[in-house]
N, CA, C and O of each residue as an XYZ file, in Angstrom:
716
protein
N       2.298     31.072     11.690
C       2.484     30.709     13.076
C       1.116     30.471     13.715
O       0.168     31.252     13.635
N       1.126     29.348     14.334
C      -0.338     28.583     14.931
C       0.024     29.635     16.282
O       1.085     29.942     16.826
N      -1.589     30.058     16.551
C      -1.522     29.792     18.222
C      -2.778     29.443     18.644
O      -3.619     29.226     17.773
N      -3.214     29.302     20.310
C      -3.668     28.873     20.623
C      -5.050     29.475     20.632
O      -5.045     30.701     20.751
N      -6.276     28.881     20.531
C      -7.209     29.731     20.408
C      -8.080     29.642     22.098
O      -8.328     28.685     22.832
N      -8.255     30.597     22.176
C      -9.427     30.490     23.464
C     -10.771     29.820     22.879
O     -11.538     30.491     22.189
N     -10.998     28.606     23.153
C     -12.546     27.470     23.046
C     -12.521     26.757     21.532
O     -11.448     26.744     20.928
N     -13.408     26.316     21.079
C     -13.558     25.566     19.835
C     -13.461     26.891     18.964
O     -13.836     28.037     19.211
N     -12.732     26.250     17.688
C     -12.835     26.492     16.486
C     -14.112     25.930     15.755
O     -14.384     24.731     15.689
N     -14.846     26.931     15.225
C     -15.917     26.187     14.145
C     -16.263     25.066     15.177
O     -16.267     25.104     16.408
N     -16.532     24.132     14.369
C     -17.897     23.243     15.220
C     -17.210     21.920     15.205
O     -17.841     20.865     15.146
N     -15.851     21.990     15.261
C     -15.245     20.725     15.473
C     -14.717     20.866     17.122
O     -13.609     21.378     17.279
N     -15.483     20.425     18.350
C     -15.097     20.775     19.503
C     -13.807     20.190     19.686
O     -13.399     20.509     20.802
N     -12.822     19.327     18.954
C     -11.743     19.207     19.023
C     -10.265     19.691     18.400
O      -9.113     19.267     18.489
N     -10.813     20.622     17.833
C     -10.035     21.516     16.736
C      -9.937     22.943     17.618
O     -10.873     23.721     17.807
N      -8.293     23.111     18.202
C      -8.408     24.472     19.406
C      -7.284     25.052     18.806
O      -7.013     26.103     19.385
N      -6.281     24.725     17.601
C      -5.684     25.525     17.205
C      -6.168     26.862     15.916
O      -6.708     26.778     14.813
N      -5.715     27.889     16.639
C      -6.187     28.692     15.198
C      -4.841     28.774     14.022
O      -3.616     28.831     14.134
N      -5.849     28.743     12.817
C      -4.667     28.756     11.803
C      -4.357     29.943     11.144
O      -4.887     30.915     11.682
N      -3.656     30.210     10.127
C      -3.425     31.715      9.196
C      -5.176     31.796      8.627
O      -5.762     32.831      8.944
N      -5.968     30.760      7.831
C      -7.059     31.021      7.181
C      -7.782     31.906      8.830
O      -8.321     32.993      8.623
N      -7.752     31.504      9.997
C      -8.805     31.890     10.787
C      -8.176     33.556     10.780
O      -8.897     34.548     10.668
N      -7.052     33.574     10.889
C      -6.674     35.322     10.880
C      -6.912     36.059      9.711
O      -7.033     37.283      9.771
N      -7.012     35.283      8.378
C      -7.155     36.479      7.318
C      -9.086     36.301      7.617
O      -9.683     37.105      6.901
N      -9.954     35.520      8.411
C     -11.311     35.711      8.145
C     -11.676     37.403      9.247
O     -12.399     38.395      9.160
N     -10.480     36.750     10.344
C     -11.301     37.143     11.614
C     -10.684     39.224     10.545
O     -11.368     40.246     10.604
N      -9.715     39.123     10.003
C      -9.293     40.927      9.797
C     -10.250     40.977      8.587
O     -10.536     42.174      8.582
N     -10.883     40.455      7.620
C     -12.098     40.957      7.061
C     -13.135     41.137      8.095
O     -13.579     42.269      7.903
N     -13.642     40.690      8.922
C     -14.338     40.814      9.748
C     -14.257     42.293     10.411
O     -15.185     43.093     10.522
N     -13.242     42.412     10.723
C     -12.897     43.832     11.259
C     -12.970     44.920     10.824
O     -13.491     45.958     11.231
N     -12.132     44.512      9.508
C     -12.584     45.475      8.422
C     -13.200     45.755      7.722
O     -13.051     46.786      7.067
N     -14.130     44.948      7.585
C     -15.698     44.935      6.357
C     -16.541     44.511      7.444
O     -16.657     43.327      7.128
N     -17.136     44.625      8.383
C     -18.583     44.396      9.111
C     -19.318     43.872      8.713
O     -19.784     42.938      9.366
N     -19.869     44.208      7.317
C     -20.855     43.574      6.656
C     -20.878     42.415      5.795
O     -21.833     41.797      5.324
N     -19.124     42.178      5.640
C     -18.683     41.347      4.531
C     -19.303     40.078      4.550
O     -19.732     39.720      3.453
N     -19.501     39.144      5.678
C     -19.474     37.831      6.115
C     -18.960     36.740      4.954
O     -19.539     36.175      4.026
N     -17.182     36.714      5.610
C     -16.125     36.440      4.748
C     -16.274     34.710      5.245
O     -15.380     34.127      4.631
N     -16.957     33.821      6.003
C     -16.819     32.844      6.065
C     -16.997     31.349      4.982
O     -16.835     30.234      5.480
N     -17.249     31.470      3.892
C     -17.084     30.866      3.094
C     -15.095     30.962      2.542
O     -14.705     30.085      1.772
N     -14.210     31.907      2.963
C     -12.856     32.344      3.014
C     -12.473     30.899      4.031
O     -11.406     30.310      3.855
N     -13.270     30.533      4.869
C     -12.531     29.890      5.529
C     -12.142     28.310      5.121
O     -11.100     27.806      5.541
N     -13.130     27.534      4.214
C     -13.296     26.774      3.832
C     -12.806     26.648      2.300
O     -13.019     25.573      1.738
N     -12.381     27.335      1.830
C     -11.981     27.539      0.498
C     -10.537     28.147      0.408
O      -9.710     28.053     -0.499
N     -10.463     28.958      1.914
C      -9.010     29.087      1.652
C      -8.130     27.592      1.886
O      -7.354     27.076      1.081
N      -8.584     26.999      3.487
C      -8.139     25.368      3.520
C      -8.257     24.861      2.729
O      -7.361     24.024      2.616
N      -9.198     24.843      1.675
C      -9.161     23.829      0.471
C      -7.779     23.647     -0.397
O      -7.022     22.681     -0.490
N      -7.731     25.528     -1.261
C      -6.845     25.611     -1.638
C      -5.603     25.295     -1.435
O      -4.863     24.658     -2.186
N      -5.253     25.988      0.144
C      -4.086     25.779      0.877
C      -3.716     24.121      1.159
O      -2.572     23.719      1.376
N      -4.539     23.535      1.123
C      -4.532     21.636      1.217
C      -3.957     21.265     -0.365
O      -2.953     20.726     -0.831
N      -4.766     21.666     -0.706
C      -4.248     21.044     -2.213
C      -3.227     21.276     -2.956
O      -2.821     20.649     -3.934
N      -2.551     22.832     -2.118
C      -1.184     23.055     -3.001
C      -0.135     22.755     -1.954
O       1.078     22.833     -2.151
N      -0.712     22.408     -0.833
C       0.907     21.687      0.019
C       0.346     20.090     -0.361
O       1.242     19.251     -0.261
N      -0.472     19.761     -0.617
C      -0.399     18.451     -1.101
C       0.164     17.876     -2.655
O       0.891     16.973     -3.069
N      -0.652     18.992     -3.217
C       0.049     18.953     -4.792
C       1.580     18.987     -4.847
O       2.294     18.445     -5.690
N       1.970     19.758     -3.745
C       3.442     20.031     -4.207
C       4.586     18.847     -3.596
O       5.778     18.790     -3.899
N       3.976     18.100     -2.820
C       4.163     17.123     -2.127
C       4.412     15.727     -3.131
O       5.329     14.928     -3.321
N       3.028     15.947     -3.642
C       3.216     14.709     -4.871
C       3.697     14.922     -5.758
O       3.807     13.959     -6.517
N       4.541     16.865     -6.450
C       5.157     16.821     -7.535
C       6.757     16.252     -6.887
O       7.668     15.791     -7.574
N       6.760     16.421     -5.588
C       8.437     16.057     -5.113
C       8.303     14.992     -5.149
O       9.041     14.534     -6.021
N       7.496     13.923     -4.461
C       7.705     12.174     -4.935
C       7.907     11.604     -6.576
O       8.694     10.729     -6.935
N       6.665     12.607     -7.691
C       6.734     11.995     -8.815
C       8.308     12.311     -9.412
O       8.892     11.598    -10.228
N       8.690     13.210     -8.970
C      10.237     13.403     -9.727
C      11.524     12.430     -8.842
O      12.679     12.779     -8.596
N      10.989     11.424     -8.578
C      11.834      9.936     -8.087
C      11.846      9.623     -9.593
O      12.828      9.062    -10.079
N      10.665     10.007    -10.433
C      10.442      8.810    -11.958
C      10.697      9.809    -12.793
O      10.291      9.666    -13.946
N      11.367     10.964    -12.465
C      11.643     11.771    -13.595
C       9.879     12.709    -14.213
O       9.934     13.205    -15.338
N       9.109     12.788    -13.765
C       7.774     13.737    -14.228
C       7.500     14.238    -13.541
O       8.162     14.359    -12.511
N       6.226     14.873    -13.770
C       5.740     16.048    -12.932
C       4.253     15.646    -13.128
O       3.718     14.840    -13.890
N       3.727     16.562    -12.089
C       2.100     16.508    -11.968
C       1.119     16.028    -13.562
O       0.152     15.274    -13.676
N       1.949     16.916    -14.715
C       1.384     16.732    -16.051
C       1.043     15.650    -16.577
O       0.016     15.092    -16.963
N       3.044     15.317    -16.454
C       2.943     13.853    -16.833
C       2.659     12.562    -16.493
O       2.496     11.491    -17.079
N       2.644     13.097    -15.047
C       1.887     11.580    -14.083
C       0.166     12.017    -15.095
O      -0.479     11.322    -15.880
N       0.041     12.788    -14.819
C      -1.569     12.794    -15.209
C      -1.742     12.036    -16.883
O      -2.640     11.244    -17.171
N      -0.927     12.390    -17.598
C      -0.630     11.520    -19.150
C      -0.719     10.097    -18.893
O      -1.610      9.454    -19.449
N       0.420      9.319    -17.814
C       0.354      8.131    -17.612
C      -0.613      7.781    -16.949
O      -0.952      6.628    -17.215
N      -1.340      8.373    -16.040
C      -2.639      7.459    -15.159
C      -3.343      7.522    -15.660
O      -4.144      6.729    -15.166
N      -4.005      8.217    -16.918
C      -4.943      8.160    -18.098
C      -4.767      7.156    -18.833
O      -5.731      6.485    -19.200
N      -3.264      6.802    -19.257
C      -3.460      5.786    -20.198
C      -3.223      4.423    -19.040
O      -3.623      3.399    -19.594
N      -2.872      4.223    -18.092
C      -2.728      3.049    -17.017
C      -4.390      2.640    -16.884
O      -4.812      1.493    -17.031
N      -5.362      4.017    -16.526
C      -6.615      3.402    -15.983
C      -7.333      3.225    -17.396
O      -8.494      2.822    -17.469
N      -6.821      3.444    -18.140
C      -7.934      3.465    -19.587
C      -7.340      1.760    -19.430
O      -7.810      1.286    -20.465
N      -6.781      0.897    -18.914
C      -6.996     -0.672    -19.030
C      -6.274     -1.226    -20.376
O      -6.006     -0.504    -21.336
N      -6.028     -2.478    -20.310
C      -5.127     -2.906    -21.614
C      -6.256     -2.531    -22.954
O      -7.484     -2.611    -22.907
N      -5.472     -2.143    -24.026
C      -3.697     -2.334    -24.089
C      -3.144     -1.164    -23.732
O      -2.036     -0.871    -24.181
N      -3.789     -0.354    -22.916
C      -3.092      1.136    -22.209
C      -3.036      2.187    -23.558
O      -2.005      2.830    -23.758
N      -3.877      2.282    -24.209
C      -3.695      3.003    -25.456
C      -4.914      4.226    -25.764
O      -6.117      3.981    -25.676
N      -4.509      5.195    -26.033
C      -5.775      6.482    -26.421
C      -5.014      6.922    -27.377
O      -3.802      6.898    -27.593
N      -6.349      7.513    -28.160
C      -6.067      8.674    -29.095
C      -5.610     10.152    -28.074
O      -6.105     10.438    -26.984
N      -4.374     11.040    -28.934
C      -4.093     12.467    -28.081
C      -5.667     12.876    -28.063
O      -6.041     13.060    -26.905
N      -6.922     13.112    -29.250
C      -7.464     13.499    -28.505
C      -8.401     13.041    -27.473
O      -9.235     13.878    -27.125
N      -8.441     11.869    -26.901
C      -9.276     11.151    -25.851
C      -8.213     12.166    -24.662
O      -8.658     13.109    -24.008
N      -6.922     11.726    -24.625
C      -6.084     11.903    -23.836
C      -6.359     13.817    -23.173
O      -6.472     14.121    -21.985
N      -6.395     14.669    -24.210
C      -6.713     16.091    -24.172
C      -7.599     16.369    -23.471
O      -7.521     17.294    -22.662
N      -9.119     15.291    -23.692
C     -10.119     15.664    -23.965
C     -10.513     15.159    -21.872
O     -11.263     15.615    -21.010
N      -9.533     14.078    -21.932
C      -9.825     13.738    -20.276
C      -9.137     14.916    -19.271
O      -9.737     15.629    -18.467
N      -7.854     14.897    -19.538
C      -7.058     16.188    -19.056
C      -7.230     17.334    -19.402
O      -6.295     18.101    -19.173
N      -8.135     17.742    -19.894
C      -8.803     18.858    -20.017
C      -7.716     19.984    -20.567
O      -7.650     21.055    -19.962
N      -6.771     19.716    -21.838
C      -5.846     20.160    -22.218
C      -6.235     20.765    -24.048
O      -7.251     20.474    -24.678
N      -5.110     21.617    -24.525
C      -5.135     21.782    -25.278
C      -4.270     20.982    -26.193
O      -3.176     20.494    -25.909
N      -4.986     20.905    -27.474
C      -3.200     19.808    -28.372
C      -2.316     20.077    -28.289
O      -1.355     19.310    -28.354
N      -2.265     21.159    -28.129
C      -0.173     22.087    -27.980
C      -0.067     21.099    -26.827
O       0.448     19.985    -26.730
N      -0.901     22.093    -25.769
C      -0.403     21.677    -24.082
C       0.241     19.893    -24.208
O       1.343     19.535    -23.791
N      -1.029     18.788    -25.046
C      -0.619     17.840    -24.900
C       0.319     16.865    -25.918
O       0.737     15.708    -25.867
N       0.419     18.084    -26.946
C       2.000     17.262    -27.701
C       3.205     17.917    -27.041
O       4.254     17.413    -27.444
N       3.350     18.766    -26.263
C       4.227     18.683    -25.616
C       4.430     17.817    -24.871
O       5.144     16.915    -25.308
N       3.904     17.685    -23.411
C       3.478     16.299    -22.482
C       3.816     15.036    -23.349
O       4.820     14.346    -23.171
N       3.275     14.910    -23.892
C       3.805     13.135    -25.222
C       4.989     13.261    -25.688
O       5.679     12.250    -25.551
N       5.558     14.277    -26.273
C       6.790     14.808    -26.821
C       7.949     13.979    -25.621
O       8.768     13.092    -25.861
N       7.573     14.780    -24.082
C       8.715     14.611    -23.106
C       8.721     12.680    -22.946
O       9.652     11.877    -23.003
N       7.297     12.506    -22.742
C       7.420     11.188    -22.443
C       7.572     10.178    -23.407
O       7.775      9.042    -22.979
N       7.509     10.378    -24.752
C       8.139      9.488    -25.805
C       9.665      9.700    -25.599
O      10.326      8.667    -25.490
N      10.395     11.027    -25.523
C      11.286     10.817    -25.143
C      12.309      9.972    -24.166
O      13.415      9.447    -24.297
N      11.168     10.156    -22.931
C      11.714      9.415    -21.624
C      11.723      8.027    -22.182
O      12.661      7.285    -21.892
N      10.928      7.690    -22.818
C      10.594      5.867    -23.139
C       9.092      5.472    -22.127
O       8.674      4.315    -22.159
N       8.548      6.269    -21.479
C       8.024      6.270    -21.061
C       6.049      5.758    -21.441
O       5.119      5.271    -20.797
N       6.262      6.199    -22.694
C       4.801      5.932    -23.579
C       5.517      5.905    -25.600
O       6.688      6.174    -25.868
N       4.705      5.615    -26.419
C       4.903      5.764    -27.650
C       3.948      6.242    -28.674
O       2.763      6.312    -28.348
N       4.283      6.556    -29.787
C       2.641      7.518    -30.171
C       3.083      6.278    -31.950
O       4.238      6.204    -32.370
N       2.180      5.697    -32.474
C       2.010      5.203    -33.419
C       0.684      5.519    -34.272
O      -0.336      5.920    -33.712
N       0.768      5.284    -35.866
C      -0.483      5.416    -36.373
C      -1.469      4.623    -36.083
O      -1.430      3.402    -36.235
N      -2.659      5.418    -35.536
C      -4.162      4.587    -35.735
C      -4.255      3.562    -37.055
O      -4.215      3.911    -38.234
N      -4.389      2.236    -36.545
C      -4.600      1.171    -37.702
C      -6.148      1.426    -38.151
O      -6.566      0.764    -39.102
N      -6.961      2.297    -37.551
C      -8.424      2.603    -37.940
C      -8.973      3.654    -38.455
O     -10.099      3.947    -38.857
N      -7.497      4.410    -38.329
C      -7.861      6.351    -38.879
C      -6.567      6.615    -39.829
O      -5.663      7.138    -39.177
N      -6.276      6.424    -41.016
C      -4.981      7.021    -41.256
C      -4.198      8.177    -40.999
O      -3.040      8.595    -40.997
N      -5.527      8.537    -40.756
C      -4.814     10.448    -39.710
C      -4.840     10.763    -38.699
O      -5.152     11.900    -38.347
N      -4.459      9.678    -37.815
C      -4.875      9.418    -36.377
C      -3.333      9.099    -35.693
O      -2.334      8.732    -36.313
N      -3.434      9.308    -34.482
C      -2.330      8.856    -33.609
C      -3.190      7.882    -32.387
O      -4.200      8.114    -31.723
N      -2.342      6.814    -32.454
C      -2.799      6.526    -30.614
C      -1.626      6.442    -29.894
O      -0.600      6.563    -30.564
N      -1.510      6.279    -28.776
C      -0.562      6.585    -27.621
C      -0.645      5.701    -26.923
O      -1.541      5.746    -26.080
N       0.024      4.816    -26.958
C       0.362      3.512    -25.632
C       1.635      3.460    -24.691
O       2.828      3.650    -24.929
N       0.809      3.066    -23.308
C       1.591      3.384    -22.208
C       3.179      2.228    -22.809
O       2.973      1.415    -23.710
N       4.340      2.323    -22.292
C       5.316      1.550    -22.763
C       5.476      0.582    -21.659
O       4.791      1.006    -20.729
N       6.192     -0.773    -21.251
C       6.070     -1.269    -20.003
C       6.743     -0.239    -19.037
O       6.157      0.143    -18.024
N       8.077      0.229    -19.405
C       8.607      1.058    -18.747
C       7.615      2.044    -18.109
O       7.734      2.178    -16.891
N       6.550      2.837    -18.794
C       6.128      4.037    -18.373
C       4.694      3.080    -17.531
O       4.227      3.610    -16.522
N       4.176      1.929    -17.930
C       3.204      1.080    -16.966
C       4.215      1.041    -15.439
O       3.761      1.761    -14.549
N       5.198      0.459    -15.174
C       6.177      0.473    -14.049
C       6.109      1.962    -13.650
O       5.496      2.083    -12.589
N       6.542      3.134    -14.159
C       6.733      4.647    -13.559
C       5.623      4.768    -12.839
O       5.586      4.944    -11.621
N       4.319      4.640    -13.878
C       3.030      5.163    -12.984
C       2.777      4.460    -12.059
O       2.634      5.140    -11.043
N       2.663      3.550    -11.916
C       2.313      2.617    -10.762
C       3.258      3.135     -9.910
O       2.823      4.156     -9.378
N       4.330      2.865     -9.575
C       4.960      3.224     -8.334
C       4.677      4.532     -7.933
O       4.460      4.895     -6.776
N       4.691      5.464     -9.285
C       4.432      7.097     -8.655
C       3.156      6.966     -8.110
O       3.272      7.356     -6.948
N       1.904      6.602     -8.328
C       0.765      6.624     -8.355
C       0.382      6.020     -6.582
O      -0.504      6.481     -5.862
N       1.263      4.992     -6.260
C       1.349      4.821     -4.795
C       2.316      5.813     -3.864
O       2.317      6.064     -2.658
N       2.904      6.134     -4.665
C       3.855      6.859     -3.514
C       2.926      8.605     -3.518
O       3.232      9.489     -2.718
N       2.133      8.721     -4.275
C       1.400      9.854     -3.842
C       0.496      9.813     -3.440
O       0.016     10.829     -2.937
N      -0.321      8.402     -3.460
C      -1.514      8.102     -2.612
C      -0.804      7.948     -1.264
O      -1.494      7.973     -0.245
N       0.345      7.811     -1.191
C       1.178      7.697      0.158
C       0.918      8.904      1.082
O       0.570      8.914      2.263
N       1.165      9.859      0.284
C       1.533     11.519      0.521
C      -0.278     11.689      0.958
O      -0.383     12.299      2.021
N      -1.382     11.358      0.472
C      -2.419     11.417      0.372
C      -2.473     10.923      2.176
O      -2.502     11.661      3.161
N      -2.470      9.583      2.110
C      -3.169      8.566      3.053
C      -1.943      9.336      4.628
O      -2.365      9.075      5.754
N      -0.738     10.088      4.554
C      -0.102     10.513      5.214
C      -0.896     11.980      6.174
O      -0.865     12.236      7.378
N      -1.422     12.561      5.246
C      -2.802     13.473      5.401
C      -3.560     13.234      5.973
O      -3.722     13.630      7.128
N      -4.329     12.455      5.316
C      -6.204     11.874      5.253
C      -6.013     11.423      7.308
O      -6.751     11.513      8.289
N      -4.664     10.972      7.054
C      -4.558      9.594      8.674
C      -5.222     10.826      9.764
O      -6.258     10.729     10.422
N      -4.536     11.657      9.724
C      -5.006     13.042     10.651
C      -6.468     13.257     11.109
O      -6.851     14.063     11.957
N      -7.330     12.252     10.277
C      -8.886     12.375     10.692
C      -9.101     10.868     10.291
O      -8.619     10.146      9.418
N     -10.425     10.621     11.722
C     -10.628      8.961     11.660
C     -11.471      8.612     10.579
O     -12.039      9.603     10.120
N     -11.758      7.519      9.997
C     -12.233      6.630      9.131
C     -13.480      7.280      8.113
O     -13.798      7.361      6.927
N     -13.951      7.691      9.554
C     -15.472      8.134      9.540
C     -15.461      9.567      9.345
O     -16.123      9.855      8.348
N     -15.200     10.089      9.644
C     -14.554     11.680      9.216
C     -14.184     12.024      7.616
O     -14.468     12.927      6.828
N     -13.231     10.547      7.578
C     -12.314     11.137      5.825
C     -13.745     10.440      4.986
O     -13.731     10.792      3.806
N     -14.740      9.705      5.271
C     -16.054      9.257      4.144
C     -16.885     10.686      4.267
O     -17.469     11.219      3.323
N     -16.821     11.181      5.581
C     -18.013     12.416      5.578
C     -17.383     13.270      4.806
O     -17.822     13.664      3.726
N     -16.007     13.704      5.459
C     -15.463     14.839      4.175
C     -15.375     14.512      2.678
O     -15.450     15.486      1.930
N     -15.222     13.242      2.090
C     -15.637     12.995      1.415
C     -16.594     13.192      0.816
O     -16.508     13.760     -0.273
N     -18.332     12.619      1.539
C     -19.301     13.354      0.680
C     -19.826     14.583      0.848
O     -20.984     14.870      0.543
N     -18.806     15.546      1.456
C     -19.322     16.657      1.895
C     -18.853     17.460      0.353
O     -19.586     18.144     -0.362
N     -17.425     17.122      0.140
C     -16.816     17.732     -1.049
C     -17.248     17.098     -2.195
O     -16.869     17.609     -3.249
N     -17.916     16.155     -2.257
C     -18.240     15.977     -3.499
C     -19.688     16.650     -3.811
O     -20.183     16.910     -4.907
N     -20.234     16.858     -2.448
C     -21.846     17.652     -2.701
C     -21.428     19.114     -3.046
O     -22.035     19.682     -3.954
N     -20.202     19.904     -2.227
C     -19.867     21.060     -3.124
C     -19.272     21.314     -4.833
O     -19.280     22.318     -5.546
N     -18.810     19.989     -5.052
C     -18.171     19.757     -6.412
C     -19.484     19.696     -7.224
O     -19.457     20.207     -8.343
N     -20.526     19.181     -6.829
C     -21.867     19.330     -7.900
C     -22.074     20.225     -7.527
O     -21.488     20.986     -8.297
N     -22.612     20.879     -6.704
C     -23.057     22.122     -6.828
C     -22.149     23.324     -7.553
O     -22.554     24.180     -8.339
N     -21.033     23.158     -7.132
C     -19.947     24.124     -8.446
C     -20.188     24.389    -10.005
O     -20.405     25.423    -10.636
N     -20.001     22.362    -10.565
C     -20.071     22.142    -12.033
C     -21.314     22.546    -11.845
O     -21.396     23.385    -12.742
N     -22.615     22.544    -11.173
C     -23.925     23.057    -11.242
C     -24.148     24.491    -12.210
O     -24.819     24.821    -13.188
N     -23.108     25.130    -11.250
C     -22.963     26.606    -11.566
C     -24.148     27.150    -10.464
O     -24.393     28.352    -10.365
């Protein structure tokens, strides 16, 4: 439950609602004095963004029958460019998966008709994996209708705002993989 805050929030002088992240900072505050829990505030929104957004785009992708996984299977092999084809392990190795994790994932979507797994004509002990037209058609439409869910978001801040947050999160994303 939002309420209203007395003056600016943080340093956006147009931002006057307080949210749940500002109440779990302000009761560490209370309760740890010394803690200085404000990095909580920015990381809890992160999180909290990405799993009402994530969950947002797993309810559109299941119009095409998949899920977050398997959209991620097909937009790997869609952006890898004609003839839409990887080895499982290119495919693993982008999705940051294990072979189980991703012969399952191939398993569902050879099933669906969605992609097909044939022998490497260059490795005899090889598989490659090509998108099927059917599963080229799935991703594409899923792939807009969650940039939908995206751009439905993003609209909430002007032009110039969604490029700054932009390189704001990508300067914390290097500094992360930094370590």
């Amino acid at each position: 439950m939002r309420e209203k805050w007395k003056g600016d929030v943080g340093h956006n002088p147009g931002v006057t609602d307080r949210d749940d992240v500002d109440l779990i900072v302000e009761q560490w505050r209370r309760e740890r004095a010394g803690m200085r829990p404000e990095p909580m505030a920015v990381f809890g929104r992160i999180y909290r963004l990405a799993r009402i957004v994530g969950d947002a785009q797993e309810r559109v992708y299941a119009d095409w029958g998949i899920g977050r996984g398997e959209f991620d299977v097909l937009a790997a092999l869609r952006r890898s460019g004609e003839p839409y084809t990887l080895a499982p392990k290119e495919l693993a190795a982008a999705l940051m998966l294990t072979s189980g994790g991703m012969t399952g994932r191939l398993d569902r979507l050879e099933r669906a008709g969605l992609l097909r797994r044939a022998p490497d004509p260059a490795d005899r002990r090889g598989l490659r994996v090509t998108l099927t037209d059917t599963g080229r058609r799935a991703v594409e439409e899923a792939a807009e209708a969650g940039l939908a869910v995206q751009r439905r978001i993003l609209d909430a801040l002007p032009p110039a705002d969604q490029a700054r947050l932009g390189d704001l999160l990508r300067a914390l994303l290097a500094a992360a993989e930094a370590g």
